[in-house]
SEBALUM-814821 format. One record per residue: residue number from 1; residue in one letter; x, y, z of N, C-alpha, C in turn. Coordinates in steps of 0.1 Angstrom, whole numbers, plus 5000, padded with zeros to 4 digits. Atoms other than C-alpha are relative to their C-alpha. Example, Ala and Ser with C-alpha at 12.3 -4.5 7.8 and 13.67 -1.06 7.14 Angstrom:
BEGIN
MIKOL  num  residuo    nX    nY    nZ   caX   caY   caZ    cX    cY    cZ
MIKOL    1        A  5009  4988  5000  5123  4955  5078  5009  5012  5000
MIKOL    2        S  4991  4989  5000  5137  4989  5071  4992  5011  5008
//
This chain:
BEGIN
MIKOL  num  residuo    nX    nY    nZ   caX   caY   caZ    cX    cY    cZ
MIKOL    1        X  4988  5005  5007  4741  5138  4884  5007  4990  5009
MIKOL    2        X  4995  5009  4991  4756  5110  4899  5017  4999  4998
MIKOL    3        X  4988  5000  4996  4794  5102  4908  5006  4996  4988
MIKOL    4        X  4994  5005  5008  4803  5084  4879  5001  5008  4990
MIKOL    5        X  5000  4991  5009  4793  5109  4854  5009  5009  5005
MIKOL    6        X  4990  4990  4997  4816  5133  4873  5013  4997  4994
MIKOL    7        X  4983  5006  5007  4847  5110  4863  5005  5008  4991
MIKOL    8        X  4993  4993  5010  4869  5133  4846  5006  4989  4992
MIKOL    9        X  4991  5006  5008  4888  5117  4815  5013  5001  5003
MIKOL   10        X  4985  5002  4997  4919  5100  4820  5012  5008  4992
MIKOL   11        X  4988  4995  5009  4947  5124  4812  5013  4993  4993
MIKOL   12        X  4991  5009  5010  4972  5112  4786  5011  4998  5006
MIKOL   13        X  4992  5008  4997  4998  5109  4807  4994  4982  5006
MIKOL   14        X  5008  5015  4989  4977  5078  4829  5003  4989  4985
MIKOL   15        X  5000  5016  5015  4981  5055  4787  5015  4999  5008
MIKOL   16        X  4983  5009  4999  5021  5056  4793  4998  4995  5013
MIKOL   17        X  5000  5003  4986  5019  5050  4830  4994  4986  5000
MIKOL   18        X  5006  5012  5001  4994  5021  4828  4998  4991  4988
MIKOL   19        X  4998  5007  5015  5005  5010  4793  4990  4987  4995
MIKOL   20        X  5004  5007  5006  4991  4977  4786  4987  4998  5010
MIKOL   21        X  5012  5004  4991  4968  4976  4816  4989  5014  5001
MIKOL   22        X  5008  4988  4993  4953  5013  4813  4985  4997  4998
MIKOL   23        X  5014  5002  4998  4919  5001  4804  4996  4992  5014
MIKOL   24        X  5005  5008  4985  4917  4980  4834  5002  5016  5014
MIKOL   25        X  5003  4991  4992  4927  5014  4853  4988  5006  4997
MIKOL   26        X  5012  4992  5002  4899  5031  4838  4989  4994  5004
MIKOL   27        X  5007  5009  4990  4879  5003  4853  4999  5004  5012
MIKOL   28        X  5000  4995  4984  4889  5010  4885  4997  5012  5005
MIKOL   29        X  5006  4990  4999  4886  5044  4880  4988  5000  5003
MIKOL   30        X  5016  4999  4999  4851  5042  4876  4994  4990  5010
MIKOL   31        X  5005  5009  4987  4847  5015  4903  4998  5011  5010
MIKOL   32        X  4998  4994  4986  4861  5041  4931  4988  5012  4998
MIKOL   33        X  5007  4990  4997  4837  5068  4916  4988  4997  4999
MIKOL   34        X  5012  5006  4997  4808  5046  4918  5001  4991  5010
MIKOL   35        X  4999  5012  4985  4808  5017  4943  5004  5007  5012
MIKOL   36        X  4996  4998  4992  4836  5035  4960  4993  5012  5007
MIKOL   37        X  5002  4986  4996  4817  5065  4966  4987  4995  5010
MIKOL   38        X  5009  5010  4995  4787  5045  4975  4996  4996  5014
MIKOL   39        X  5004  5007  4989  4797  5024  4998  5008  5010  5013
MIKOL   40        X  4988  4989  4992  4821  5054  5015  5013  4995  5002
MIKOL   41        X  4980  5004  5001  4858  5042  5007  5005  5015  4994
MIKOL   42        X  4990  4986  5004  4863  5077  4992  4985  5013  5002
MIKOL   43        X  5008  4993  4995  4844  5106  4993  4997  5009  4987
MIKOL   44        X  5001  5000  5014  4824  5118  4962  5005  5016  4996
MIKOL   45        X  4997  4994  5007  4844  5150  4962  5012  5004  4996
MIKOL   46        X  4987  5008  5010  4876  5128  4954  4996  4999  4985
MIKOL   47        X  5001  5005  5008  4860  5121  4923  5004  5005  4984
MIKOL   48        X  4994  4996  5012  4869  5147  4901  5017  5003  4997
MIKOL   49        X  4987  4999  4997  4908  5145  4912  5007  4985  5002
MIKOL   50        X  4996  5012  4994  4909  5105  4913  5012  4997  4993
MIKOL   51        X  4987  5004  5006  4934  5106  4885  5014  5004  5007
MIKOL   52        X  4992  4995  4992  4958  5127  4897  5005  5002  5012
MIKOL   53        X  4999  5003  4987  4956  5125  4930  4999  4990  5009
MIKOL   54        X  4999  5012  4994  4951  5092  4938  5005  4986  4990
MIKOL   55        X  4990  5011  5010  4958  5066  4906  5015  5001  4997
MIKOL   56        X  4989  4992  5002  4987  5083  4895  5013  5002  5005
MIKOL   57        X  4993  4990  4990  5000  5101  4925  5004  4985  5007
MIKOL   58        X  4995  5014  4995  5002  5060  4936  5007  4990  4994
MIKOL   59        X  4995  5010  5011  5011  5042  4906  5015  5004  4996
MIKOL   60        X  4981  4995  4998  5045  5063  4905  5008  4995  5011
MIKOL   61        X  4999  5006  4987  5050  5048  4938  5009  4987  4992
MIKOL   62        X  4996  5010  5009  5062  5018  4913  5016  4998  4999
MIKOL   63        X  4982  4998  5004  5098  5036  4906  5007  5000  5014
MIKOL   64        X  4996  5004  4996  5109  5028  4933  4998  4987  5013
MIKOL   65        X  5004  5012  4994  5098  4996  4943  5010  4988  4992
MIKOL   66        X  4990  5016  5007  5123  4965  4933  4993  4992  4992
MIKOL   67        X  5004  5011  5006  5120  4937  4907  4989  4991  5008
MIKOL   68        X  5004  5011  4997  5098  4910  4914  5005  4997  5016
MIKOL   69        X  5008  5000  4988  5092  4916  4949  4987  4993  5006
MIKOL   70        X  5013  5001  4993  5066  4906  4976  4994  5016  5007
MIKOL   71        X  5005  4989  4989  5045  4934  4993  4986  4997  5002
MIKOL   72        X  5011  4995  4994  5022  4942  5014  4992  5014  5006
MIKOL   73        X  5009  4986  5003  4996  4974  5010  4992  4998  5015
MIKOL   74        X  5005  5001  4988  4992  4979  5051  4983  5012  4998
MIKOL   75        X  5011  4987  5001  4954  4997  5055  4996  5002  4991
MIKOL   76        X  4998  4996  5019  4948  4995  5015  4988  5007  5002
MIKOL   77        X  5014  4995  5002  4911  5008  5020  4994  5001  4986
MIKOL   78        X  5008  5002  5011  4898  5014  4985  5010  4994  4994
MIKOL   79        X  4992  5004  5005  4930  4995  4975  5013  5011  4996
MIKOL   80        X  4986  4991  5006  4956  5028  4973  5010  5000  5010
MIKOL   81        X  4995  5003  5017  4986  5024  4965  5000  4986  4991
MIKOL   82        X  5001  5011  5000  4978  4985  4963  4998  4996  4985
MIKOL   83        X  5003  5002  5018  4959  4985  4929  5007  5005  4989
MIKOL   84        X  4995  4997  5009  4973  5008  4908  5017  4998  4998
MIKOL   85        X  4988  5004  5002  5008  4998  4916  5001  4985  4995
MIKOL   86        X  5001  5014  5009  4996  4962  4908  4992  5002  4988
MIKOL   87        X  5005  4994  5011  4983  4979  4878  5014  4999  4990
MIKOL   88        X  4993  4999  5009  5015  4988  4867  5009  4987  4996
MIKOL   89        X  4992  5011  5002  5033  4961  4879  4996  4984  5003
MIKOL   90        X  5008  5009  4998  5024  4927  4873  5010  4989  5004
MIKOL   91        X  4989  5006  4999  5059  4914  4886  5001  5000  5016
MIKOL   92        X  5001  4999  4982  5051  4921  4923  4989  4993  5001
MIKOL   93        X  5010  5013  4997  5032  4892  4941  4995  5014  5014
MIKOL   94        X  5009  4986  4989  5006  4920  4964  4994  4996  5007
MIKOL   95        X  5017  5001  4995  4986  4915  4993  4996  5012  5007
MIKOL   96        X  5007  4988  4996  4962  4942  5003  4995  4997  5011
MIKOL   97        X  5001  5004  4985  4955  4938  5043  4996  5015  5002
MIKOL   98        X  5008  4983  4991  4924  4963  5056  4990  4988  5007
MIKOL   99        X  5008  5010  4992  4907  4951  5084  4988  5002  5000
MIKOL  100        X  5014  5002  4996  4870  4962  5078  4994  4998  4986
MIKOL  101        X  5010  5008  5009  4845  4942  5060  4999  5003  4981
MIKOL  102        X  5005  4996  5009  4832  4961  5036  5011  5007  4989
MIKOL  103        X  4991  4995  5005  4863  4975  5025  5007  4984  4992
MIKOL  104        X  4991  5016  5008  4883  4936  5016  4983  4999  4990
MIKOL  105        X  5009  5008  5009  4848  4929  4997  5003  5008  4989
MIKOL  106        X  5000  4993  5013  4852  4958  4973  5011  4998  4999
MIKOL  107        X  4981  5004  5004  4891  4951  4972  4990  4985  4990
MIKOL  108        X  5001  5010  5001  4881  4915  4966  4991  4998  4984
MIKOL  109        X  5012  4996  5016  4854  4929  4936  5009  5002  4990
MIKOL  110        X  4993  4996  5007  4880  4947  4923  5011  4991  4994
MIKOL  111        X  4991  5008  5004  4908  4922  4920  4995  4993  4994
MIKOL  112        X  5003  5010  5009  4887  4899  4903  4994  5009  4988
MIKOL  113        X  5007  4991  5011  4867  4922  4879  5015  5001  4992
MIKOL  114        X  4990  4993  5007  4903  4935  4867  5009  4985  4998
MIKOL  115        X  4994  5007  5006  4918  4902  4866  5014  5002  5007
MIKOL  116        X  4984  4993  4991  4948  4910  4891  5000  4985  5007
MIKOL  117        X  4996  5013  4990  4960  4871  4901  5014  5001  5006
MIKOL  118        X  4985  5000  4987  4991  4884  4918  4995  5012  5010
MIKOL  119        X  5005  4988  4992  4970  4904  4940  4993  4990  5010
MIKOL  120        X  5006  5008  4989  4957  4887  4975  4992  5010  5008
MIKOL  121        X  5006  4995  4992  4929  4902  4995  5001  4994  5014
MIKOL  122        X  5002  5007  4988  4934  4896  5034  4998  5008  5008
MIKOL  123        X  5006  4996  4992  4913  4906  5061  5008  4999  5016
MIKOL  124        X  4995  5002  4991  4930  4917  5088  5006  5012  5012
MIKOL  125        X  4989  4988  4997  4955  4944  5111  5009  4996  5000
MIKOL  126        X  4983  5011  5000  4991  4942  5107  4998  4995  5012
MIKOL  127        X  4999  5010  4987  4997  4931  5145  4992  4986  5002
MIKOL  128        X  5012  5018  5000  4968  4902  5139  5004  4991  4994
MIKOL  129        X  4990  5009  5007  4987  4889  5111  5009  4997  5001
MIKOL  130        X  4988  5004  4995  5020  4885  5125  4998  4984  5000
MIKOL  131        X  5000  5016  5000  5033  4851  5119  4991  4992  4989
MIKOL  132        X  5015  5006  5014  4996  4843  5092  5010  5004  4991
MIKOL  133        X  4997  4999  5012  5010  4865  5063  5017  4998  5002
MIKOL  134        X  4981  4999  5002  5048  4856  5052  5004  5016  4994
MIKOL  135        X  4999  4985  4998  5069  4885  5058  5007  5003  4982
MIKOL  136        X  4999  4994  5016  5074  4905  5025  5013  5010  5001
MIKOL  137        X  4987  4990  5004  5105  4927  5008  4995  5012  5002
MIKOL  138        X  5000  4982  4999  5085  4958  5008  4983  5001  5006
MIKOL  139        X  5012  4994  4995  5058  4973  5029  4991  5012  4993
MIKOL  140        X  5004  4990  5005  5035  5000  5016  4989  5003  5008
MIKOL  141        X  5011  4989  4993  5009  5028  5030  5002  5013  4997
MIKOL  142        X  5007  4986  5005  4990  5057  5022  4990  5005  5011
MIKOL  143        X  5017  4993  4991  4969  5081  5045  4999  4990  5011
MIKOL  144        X  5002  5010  4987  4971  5054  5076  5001  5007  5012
MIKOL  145        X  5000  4994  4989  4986  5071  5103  5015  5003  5002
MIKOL  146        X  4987  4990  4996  5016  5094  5117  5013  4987  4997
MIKOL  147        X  4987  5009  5004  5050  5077  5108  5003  4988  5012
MIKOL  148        X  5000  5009  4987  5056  5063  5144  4994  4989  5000
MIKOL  149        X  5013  5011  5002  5026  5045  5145  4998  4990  4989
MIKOL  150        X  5002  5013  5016  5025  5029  5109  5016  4993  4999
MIKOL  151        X  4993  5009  5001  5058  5020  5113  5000  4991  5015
MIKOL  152        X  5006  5011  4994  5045  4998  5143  4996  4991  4994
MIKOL  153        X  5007  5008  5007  5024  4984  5121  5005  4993  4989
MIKOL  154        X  4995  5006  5011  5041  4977  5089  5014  4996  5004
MIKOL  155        X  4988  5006  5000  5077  4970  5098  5001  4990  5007
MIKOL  156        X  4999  5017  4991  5074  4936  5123  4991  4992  4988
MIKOL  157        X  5010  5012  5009  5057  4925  5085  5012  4997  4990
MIKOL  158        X  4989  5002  5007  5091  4926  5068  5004  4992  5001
MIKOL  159        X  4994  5007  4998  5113  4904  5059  5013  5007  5007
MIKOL  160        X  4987  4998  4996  5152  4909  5072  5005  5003  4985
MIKOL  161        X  4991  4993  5012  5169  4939  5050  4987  5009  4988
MIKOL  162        X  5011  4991  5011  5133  4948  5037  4994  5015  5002
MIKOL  163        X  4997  4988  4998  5119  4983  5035  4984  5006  4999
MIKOL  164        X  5012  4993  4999  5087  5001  5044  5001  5014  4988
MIKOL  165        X  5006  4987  5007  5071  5028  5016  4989  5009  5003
MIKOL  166        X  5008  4995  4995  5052  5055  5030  4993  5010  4991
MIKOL  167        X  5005  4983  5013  5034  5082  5005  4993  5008  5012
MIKOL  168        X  5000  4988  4989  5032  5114  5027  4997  5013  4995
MIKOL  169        X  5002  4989  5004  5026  5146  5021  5009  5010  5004
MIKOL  170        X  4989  4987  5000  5046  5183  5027  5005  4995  5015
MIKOL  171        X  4993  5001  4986  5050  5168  5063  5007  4991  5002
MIKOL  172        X  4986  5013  4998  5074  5139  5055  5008  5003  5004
MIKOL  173        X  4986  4991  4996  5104  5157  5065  5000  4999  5018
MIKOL  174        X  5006  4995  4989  5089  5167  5098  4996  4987  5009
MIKOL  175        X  5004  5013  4997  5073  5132  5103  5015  4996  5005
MIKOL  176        X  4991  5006  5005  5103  5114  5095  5008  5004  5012
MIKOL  177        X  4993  4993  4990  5124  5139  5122  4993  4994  5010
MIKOL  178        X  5007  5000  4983  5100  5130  5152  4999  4988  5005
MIKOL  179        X  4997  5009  4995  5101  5095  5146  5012  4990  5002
MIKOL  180        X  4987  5009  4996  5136  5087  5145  5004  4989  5009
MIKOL  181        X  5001  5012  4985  5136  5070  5180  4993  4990  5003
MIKOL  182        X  5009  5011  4999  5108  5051  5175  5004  4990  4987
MIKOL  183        X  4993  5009  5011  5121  5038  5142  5009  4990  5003
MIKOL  184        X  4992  5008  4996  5152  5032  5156  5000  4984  5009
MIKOL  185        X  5008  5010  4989  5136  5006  5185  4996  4993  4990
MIKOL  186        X  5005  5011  5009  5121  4988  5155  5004  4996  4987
MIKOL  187        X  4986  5007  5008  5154  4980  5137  5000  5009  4988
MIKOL  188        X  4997  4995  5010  5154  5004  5112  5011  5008  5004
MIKOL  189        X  4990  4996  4999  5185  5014  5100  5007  5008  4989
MIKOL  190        X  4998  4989  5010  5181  5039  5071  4988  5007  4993
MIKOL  191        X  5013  4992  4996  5154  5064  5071  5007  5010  4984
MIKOL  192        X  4999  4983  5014  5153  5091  5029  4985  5004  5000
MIKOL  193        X  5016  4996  5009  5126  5111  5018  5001  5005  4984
MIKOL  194        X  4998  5000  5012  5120  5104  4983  4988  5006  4990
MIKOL  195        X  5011  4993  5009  5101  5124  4953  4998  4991  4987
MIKOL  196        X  5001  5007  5012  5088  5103  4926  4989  5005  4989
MIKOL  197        X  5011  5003  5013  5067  5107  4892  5001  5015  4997
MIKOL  198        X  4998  4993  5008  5083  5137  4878  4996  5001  4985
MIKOL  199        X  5007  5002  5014  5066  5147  4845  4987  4995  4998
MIKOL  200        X  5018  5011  5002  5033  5123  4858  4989  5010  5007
MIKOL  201        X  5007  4999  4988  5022  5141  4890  5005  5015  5004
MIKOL  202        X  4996  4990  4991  5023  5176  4902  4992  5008  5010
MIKOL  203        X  4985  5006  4993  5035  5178  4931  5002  4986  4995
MIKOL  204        X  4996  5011  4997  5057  5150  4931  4996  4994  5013
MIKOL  205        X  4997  5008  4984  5050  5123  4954  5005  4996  5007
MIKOL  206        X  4987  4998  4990  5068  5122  4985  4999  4988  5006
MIKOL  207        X  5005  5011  4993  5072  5091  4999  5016  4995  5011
MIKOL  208        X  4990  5006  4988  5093  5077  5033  5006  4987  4998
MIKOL  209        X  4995  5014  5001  5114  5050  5027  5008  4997  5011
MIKOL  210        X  4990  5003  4993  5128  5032  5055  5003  4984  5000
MIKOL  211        X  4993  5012  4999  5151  5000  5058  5005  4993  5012
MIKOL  212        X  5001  5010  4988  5152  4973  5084  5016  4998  4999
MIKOL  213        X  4989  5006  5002  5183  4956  5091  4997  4982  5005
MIKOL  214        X  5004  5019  5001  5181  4916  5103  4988  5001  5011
MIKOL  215        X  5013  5008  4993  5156  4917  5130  4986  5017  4995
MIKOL  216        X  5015  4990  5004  5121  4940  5113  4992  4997  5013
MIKOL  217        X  5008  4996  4984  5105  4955  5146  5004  4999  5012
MIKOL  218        X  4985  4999  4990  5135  4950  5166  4997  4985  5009
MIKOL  219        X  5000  5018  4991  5137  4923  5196  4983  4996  5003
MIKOL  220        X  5013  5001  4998  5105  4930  5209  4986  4992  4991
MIKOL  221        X  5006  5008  5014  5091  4916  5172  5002  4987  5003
MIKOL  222        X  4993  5011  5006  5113  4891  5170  4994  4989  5007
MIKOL  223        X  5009  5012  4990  5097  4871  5201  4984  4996  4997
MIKOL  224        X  5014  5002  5008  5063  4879  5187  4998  4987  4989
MIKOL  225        X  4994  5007  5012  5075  4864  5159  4998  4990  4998
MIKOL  226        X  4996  5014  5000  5087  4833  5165  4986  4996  5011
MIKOL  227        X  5011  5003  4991  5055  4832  5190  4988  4990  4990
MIKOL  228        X  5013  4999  5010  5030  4831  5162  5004  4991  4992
MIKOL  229        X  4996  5012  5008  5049  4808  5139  5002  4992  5002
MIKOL  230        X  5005  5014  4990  5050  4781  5167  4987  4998  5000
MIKOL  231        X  5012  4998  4999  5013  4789  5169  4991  4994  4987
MIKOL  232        X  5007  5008  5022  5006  4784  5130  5004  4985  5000
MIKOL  233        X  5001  5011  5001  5026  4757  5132  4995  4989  5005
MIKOL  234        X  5008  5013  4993  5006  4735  5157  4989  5001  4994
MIKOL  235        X  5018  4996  5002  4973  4748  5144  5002  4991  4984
MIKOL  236        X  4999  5006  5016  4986  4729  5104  4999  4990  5007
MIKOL  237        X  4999  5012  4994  4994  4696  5125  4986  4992  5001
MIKOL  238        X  5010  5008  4996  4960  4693  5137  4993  4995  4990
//
């Protein structure tokens, strides 16, 4: 029996959730439980919980993401929460930044198969892009790494006043507590932990929201910063 046949049917909440685009999720669904299984972006015994646990459990990630925003989906790997939130929302300009190969090609499959032109695949790690991608309103990650650490990585990609999204699990709380200090060093200056997709998802999904204030990744960024954007800018000249 192969992976795709496992695909459970999309439960009836996923029509409201992905309204006009749910057939394109059911696409993807069946991408991750073929290709993705395949090529190893997920693991084939995700496949009978991709609704719920991964479309879903990310695409609620939506309610609290602003209008007509920029983000960037740090680590997207098979594209979560990247796709299905540019599933729902087709008013957020997305880019999906995973630095290994084989992972941006099946991103890059996917965004075109589904027809997602506010969706940007870019090959990379946050710290590599500093200065390449312009900095974005809202960061996003899933499953990357301990709070400390990913906010290394995703907040010196903000803009000034923007706000990292973390989707976490029962240890948000706990996370969240340990890296105060480290947060604080990289200009954040308002740390909740928020539950979303009541009625879609159970559990709710827990997700870290933190807010920058003017300098995203504090001083130590900010010289990076302006390092790399001198750097770009000689390299257009030539």
């Amino acid at each position: 029996m192969t992976a795709e046949v496992e695909l459970p049917q999309a439960p009836e909440g996923a029509r409201a959730v992905f309204g006009d685009f749910f057939p394109e999720a059911v696409r993807y669904a069946e991408l991750l439980a073929d290709a993705g299984v395949t090529r190893g972006l997920i693991g084939p015994r995700e496949v009978p919980r991709l609704w719920e646990r991964h479309l879903l459990n990310c695409a609620v990630l939506s309610e609290v993401v602003p209008e007509g925003v920029t983000v960037c989906d740090v680590g997207s790997g098979a594209g979560l929460p990247g796709i299905p939130l540019a599933l729902v929302r087709p008013d957020l300009k997305i880019t999906l930044l995973e630095p290994l190969l084989r992972r941006t090609n099946f991103l890059q499959e996917v965004v075109e198969l589904l027809g997602l032109d506010h969706v940007t695949v870019v090959r990379g790690r946050a710290e590599e892009v500093l200065g390449e991608v312009q900095p974005v309103h809202v960061v996003t990650a899933r499953a990357v790494a301990p709070l400390d650490r990913l906010a290394g990585w995703g907040v010196p990609l903000l803009r000034p006043y923007g706000e990292m999204l973390a989707l976490k699990g029962d240890t948000a709380e706990e996370e969240l507590s340990g890296a105060r200090a480290a947060l604080s060093k990289l200009g954040v200056v308002e740390t909740e932990v928020l539950h979303v997709g009541e009625g879609i998802v159970d559990p709710m999904s827990t997700v870290v929201r933190v807010v920058v204030g003017e300098s995203p990744g504090g001083v130590r960024f900010a010289a990076k910063r302006a390092k790399a954007a001198r750097t770009s800018r000689t390299r257009r000249r030539r």
